[in-house]
C-alpha positions in Angstrom: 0.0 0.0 0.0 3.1 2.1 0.8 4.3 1.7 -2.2 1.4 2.4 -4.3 0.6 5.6 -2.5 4.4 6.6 -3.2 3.7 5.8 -7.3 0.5 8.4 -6.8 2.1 10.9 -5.3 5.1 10.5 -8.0 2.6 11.2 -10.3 0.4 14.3 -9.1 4.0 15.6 -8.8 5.2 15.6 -12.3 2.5 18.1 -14.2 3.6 20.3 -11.3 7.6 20.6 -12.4 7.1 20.4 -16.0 6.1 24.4 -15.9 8.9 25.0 -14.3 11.5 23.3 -16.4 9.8 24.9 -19.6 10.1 28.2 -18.5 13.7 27.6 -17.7 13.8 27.0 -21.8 12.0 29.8 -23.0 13.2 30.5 -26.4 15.7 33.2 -27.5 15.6 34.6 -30.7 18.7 36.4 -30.1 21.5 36.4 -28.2 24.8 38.4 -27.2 27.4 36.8 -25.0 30.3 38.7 -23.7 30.4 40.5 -26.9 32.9 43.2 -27.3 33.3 44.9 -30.9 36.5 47.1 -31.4 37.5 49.0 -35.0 40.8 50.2 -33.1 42.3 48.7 -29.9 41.9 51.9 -28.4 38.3 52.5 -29.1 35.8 49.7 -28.2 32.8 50.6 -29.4 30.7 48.0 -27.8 31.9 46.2 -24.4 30.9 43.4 -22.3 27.4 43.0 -23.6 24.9 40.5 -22.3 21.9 40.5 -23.9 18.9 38.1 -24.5 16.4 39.1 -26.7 13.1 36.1 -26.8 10.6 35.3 -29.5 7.9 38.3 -30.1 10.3 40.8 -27.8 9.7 44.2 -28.7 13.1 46.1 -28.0 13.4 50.0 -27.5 17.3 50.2 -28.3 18.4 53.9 -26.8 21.2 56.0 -26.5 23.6 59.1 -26.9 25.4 59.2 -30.7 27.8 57.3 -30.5 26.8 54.6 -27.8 26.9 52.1 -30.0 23.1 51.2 -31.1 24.1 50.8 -35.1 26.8 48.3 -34.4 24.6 46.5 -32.2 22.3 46.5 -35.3 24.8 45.5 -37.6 26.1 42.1 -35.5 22.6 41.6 -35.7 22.4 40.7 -39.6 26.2 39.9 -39.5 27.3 43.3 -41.5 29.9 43.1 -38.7 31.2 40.2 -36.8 32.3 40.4 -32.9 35.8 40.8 -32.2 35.1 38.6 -28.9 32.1 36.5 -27.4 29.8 35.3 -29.3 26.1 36.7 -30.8 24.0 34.1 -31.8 21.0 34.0 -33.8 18.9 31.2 -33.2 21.5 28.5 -32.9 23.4 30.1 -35.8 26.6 31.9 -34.2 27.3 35.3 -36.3 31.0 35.1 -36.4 31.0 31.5 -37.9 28.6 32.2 -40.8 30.2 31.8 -44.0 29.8 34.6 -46.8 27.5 32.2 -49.1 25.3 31.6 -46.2 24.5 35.6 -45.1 21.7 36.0 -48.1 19.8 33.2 -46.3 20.7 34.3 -43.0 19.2 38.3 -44.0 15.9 37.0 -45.0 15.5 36.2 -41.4 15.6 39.8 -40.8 13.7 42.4 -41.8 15.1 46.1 -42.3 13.5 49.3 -41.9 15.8 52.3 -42.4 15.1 56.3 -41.9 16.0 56.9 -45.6 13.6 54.4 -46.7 15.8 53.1 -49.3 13.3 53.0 -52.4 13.2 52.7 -56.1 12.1 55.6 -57.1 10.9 54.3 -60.5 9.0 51.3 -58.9 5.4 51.8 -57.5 4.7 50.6 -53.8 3.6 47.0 -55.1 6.9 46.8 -57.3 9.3 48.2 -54.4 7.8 45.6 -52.1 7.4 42.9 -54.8 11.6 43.3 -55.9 12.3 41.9 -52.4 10.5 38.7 -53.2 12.0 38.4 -56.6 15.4 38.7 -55.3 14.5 36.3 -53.1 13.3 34.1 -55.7 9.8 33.5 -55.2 7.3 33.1 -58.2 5.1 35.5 -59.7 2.0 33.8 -58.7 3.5 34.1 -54.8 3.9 38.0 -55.4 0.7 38.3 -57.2 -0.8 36.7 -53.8 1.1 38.2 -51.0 2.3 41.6 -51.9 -1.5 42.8 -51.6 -2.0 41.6 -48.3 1.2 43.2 -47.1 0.3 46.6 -48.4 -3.6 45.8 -46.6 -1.5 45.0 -43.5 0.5 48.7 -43.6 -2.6 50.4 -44.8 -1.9 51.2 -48.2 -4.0 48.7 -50.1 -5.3 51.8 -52.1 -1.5 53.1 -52.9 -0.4 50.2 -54.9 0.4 51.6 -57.9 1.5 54.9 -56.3 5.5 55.6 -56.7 7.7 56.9 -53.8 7.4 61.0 -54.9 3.3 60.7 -55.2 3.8 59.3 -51.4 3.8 61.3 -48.2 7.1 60.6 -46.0 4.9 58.2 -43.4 3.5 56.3 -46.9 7.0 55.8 -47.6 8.1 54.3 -44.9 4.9 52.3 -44.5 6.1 50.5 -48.0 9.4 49.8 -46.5 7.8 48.0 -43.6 6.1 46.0 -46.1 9.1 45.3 -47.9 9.9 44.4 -44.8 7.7 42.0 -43.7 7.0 40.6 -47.2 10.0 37.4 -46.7 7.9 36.6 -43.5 11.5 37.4 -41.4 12.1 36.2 -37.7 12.9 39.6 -36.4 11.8 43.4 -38.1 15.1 45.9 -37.3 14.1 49.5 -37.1 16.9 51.7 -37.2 15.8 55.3 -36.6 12.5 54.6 -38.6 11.0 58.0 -37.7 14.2 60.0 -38.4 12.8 61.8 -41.4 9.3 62.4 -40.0 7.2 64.5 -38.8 5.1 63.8 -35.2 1.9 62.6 -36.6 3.6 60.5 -39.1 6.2 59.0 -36.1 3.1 58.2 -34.1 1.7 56.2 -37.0 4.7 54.2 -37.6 5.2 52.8 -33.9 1.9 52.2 -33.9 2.0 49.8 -37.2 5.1 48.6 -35.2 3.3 47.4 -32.2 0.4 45.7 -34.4 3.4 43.7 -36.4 4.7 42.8 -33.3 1.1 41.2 -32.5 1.7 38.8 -35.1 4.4 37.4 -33.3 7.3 39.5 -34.9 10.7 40.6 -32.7 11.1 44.1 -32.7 14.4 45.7 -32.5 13.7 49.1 -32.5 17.0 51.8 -32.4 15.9 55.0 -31.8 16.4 58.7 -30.6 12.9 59.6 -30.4 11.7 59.8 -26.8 7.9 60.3 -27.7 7.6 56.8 -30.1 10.2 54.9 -27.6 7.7 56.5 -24.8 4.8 55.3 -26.9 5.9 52.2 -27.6 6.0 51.2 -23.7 7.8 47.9 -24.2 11.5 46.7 -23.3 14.0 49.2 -23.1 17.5 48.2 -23.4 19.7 51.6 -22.8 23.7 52.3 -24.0 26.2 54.2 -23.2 29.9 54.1 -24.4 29.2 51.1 -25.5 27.7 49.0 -22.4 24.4 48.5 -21.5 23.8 50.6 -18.4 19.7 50.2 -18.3 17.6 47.5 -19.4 13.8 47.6 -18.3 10.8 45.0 -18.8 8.8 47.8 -19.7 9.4 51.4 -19.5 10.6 54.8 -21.3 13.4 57.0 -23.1 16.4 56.2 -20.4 19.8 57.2 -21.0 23.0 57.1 -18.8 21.1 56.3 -15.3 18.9 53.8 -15.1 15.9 55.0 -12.7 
C-alpha cells in the first residue's frame, strides 16, 4: 500500500515541475554573449554585452550618438562580426557564418531604415514585390502576397502609387512591407522616424506594435523619446558602448537607469 501511494504521489507531482523546467527554456531569438566589438584597440565601441532578446520581444534600443546602437544593429544581420564573445542568432553563431550563407541568413531579418531606401521608379507593389523576386519566389506568390502586405501597412489603395506621389509616413509604410514581405524572424528598425514628422512617427510605432502582435521581434533603435515612450515595451539603454539600463517595460532612459 506504501508503495502504491508513493507511485500516486510520484505522479500528481510531475505536471507540477514540468512548468517550471519549460520556462527555464524559454526560447531566445537572439543572443549576445560577452560580446565586445573594437575598429581600433583603443576604441571599443561595444563592451561586455549580455543580452537576451526572446521570441515576439519588442526592444526600444536607446542612447547618446555614439553609444553604439548601429553596431549592435549590424552584429545583428552579421554586416559586422564580434571581435570577442559570441552573438548568436537562433543556434546560428554570427561570427562563424560563412559569406555564401549571409543572403539566407538576411531574410530572417527584416530592415527598416530612416531613408527608406526606395526605387524611385517602382510603384509601392513593385518596391515591395523586388524583395521577393530577389529572393526568388514566383510571380504567382507575389501576385498573392504583396496585396495583403500593403492591406496589412494600410496602403491597399496606394499600390500603384510611386515613392514622390507618397507622403514621408507612406513611404516608410512600403518599406515596412518590404519588410515583412520574406515573412523574417525579427523586423530591425533603425531610426525609422528620423525623417518624419510627429503625426507620421506616431503612426509608424503604432504599425510597429500591431506587427509585433503577429508574433514579430522588434528591434527598434531610436532617438525619439515620444515613439520609444509610446511604444512602452523593453528598453534596453547604451552608453559608451555598455548596457547601463535594461527595463521590462518602461521609457526614453539614457546614462542612469531609474
Amino acid at each position: 500500500m506504501e508503495k502504491e501511494e508513493e507511485k500516486k504521489e510520484e505522479i500528481k507531482k510531475e505536471p507540477e515541475e514540468k512548468p517550471e523546467e519549460e520556462s527555464e527554456k524559454e526560447n531566445f531569438v537572439i543572443k549576445f554573449d560577452k560580446v565586445d566589438k573594437f575598429y581600433a584597440e583603443d576604441a571599443p565601441v561595444l563592451k561586455g554585452i549580455n543580452l537576451e532578446i526572446k521570441e515576439g520581444e519588442f526592444i526600444s534600443l536607446v542612447g547618446p550618438s555614439g553609444s553604439g546602437k548601429s553596431t549592435f544593429l549590424k552584429l545583428i544581420y552579421a554586416e559586422e562580426k564580434p571581435t570577442e564573445g559570441n552573438v548568436l542568432f537562433g543556434e546560428i553563431s554570427i561570427a562563424t557564418i560563412k559569406k555564401s550563407k549571409l543572403p539566407a541568413h538576411r531574410r530572417n531579418i527584416g530592415t527598416i531604415f530612416q531613408d527608406f531606401k526606395l526605387l524611385p521608379k517602382r510603384t509601392a507593389f513593385e518596391n515591395v514585390a523586388y524583395a521577393m523576386e530577389v529572393s526568388g519566389f514566383s510571380k504567382v506568390e507575389i501576385e498573392e502576397d504583396v496585396p495583403q502586405i500593403l492591406e496589412i501597412v494600410g496602403l491597399q489603395n496606394k499600390a500603384n502609387k510611386f515613392p514622390h506621389q507618397l507622403s514621408g509616413g507612406e513611404q516608410q509604410k512600403v518599406a515596412i512591407a518590404r519588410a515583412l514581405v520574406n515573412k523574417p524572424l525579427v523586423i530591425i528598425a533603425d531610426e525609422p522616424t528620423g525623417n518624419l514628422d510627429p503625426e507620421s512617427s506616431q503612426d509608424i510605432v503604432e504599425l510597429l506594435l500591431e506587427i509585433n502582435k503577429l508574433g514579430k521581434t522588434i528591434v527598434l533603435a531610436s532617438h525619439d523619446k515620444e515613439i520609444v515612450d509610446r511604444a512602452n515595451k523593453r528598453v534596453v539603454a547604451l552608453d559608451n558602448g555598455k548596457i547601463v539600463c535594461d527595463t521590462k517595460k518602461g521609457k526614453y532612459k539614457v546614462i542612469k537607469c531609474t
